[in-house]
C-alpha positions in Angstrom: 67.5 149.7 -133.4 64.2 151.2 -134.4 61.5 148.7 -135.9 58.8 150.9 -138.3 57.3 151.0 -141.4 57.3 154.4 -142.9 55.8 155.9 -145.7 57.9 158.0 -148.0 57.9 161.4 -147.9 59.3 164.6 -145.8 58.5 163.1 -142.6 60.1 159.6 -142.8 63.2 161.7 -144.6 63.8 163.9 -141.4 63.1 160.8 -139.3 66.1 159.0 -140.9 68.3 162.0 -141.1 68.1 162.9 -137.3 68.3 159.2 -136.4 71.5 158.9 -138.9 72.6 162.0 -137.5 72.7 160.7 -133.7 74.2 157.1 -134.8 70.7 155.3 -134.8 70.9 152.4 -136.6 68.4 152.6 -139.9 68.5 148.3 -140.6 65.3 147.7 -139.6 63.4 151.0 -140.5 61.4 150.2 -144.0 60.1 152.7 -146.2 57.3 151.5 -148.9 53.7 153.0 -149.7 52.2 150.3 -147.2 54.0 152.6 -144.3 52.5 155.5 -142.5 54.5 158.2 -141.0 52.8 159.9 -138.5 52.9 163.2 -137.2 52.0 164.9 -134.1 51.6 168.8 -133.9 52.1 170.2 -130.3 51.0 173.5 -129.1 52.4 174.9 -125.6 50.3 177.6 -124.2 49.8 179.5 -121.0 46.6 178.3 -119.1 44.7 180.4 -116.4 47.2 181.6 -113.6 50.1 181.7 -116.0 50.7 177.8 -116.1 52.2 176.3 -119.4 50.1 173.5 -120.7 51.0 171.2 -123.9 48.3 169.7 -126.6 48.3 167.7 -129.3 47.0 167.9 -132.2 46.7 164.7 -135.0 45.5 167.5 -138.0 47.9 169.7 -140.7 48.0 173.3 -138.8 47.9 174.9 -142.7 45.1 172.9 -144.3 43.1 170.7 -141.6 43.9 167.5 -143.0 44.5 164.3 -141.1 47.9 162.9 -140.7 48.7 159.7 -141.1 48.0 157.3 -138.0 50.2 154.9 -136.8 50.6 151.7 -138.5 52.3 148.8 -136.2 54.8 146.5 -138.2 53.5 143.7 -139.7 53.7 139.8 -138.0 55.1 138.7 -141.2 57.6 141.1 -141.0 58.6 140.6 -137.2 59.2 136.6 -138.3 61.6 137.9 -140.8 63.3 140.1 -138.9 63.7 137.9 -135.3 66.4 135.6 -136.7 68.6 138.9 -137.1 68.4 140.2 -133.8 71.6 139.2 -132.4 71.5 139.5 -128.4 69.6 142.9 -127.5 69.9 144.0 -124.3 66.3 145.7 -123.9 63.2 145.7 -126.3 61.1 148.7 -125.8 57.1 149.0 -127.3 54.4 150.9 -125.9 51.4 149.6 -128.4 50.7 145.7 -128.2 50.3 144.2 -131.9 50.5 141.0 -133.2 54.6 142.0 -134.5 55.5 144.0 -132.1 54.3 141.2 -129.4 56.4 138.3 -131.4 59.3 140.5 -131.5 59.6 140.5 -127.4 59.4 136.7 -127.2 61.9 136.6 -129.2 64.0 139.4 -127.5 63.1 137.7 -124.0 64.3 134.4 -125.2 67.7 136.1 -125.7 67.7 137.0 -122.5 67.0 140.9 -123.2 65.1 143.0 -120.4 61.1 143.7 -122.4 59.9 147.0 -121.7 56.3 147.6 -121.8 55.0 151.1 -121.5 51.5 151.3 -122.4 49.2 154.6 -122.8 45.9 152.6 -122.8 44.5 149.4 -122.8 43.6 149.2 -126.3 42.6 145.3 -127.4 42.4 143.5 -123.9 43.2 140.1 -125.5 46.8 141.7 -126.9 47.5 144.0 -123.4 47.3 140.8 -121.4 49.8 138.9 -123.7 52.0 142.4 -123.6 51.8 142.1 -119.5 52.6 138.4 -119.0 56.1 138.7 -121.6 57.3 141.8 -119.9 59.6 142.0 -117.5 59.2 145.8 -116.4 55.5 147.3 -117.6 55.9 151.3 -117.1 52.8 153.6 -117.2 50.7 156.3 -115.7 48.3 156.7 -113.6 46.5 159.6 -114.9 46.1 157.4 -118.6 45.6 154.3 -117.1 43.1 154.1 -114.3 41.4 151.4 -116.0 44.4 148.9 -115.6 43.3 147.4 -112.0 40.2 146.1 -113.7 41.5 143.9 -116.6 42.2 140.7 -114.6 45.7 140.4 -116.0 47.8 137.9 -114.6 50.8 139.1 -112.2 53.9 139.2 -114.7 56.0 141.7 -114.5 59.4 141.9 -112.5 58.6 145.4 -112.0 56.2 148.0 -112.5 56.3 151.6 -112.2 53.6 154.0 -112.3 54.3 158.1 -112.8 52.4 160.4 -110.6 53.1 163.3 -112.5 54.4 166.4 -110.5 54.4 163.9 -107.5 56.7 161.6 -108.9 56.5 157.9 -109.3 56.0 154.5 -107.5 57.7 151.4 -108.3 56.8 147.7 -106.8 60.0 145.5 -106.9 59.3 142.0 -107.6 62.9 140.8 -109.0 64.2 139.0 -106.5 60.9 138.0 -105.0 57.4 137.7 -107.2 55.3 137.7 -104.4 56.4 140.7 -102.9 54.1 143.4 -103.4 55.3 145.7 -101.8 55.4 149.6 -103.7 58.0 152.5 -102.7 57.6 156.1 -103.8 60.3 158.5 -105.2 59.4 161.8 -104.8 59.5 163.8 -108.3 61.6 166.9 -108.9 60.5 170.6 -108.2 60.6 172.2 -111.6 61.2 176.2 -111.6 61.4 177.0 -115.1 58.8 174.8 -116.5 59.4 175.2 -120.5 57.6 172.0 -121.5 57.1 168.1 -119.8 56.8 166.8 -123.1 58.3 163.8 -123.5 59.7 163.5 -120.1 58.0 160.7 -119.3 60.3 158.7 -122.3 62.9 160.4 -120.5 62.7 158.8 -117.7 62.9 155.2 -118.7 65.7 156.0 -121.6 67.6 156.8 -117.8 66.1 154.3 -115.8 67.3 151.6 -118.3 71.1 152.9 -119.1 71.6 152.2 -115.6 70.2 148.7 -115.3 69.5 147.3 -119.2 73.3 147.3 -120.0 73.6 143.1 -119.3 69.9 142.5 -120.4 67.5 140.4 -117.8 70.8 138.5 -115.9 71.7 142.5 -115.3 68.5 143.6 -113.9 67.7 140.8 -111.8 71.4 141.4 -109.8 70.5 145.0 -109.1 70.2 145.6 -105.4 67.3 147.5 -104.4 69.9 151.0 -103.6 71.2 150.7 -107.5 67.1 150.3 -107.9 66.5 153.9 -106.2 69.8 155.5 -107.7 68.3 154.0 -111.3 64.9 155.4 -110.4 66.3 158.8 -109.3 68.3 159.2 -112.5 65.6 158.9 -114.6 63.6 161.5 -112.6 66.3 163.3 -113.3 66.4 163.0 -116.6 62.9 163.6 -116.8 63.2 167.3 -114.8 66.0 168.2 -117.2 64.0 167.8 -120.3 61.2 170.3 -118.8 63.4 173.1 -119.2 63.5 172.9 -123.0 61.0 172.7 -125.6 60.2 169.6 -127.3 59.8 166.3 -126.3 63.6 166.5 -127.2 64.3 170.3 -127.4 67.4 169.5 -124.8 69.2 167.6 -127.1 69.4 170.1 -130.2 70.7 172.8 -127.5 73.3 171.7 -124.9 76.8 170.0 -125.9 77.3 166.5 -124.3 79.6 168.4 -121.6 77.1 170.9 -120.6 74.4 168.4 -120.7 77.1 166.4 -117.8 76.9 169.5 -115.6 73.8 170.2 -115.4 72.7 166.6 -114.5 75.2 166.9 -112.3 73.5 169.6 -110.4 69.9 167.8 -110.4 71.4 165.1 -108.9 73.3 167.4 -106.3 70.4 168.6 -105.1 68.5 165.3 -104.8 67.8 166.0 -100.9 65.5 168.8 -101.5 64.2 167.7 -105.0 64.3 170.6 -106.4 65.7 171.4 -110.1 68.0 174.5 -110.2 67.9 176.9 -113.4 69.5 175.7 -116.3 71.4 177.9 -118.3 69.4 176.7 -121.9 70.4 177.6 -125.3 67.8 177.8 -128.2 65.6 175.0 -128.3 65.3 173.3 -131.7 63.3 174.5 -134.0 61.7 172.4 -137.0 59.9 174.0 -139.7 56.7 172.1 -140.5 58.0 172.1 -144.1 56.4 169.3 -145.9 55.3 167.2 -143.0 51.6 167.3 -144.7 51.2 165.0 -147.4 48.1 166.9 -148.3 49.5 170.3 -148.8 52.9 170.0 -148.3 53.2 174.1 -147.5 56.2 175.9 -145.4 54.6 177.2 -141.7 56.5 178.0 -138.6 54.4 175.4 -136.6 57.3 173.2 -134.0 56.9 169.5 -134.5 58.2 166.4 -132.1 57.1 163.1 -132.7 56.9 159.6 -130.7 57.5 156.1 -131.0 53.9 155.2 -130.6 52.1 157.8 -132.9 
């Protein structure tokens, strides 16, 4: 159940129509001229040696202008919507705000697992309240190098860090918060890079289907072998999605069955960590259409966007 506020226009109408059309549910999206909807162009290009790289770009490929930046929910808002939560299993945010921060207290104190998975720093006074209410705080090493120097307190249950190509490392402090103890799951061996956009997301949307089902009580009963599998499914996850692209190219071109088979088959080979060649359809292709707010003019530019702006 999404949480936004969106501004009208072309963007926040194909945001609601592709979450409508995969069975998101729309109740707490709103939708006024106080919203922003941003948009984030990526370009996928072949580096020196042949290599794919991705950029990003916050500007209208047709006229220059500047999207709109992200614009976290409101505190006000949050109060409002907290008493009609129900019982979540997980709360997810990767940008600490005044809303989004009162929203995981309140998820937390209905026992849901609250997923942290920061890009940056960003206000020190806000990250440090984001690290002592989560229970798992996922994020990289490349973006943040700066975290050892922060002086937050020790929090989390659990925290991962993504190597990139390398994989990940995860210290398990569930059963045991003075353990400190880190493991390291080697990453898949990609053949067919298309694009790792996104895979990253990918990763903890597997990581937490196998352990966010029954909320914190679930997690905290997960033995340190359904921690690995969990890990290792994500990784998974995370080397399927580089072989389309699109932070979510994959799901616009394999059926649910295909999709079956061919994690199947990353997961087959888990001993040598090495991703076989998927047999991809088209990728999904969006037409910038009227994404710009400024000009509002037809190009043939691919767009994927993210929780986070």
């Amino acid at each position: 159940m999404p949480v936004a506020r969106l501004q009208p226009g072309g963007a926040a109408e194909r945001i609601c129509q592709d979450l409508t059309s995969w069975g998101v549910s729309d109740r707490f999206l709103d939708v006024g001229e106080d919203g922003s909807t941003p948009v984030i162009v990526e370009r996928i290009a072949r580096g020196t040696g042949g290599s794919l790289r991705h950029s990003f770009s916050w500007r209208c490929p047709t006229c220059g202008a500047l999207f709109s930046p992200y614009k976290p929910i409101l505190l006000s808002v949050a109060e409002t919507i907290s008493p009609k939560l129900g019982h979540p299993q997980v709360f997810f945010f990767d940008r600490a705000s005044p809303g989004a921060l009162h929203l995981a207290r309140a998820c937390a104190e209905r026992g849901a697992i609250v997923f942290f998975e920061p890009s940056s720093v960003g206000n020190t006074m806000l990250f440090r309240q984001a690290w002592e209410v989560a229970h798992v705080v996922k994020y990289s090493h490349e973006r943040l190098s700066e975290l050892p120097e922060i002086g937050v307190d020790d929090g989390p249950r659990l925290l991962v860090e993504t190597l990139g190509e390398a994989g990940l490392r995860f210290c398990n402090k569930l059963t045991n918060r003075r353990s400190a103890v880190w493991e390291e799951s080697p990453g898949f061996s990609v053949a067919d890079l298309k694009d790792a956009a996104g895979s990253g997301d990918w990763c903890t949307a597997g990581f937490l289907s196998q352990v966010g089902c029954e909320g914190l009580e679930g997690l905290l009963r997960v033995s340190v072998d359904g921690l690995r599998k969990a890990m290792r499914f994500g990784q998974a996850l995370a080397a399927w999605n580089c072989g389309f692209e699109g932070a979510r190219g994959g799901m616009y071109a394999v059926t649910r069955r295909e999709f079956n088979r061919q994690m199947a088959a990353i997961l087959g080979r888990d001993n040598d960590h090495t991703l076989p060649a998927l047999r991809t359809a088209r990728a999904y292709d969006s037409g910038f259409g009227d994404m710009c707010p400024a000009c509002g003019k037809e190009g043939d530019t691919r767009v994927t966007s993210a929780t986070g702006g």
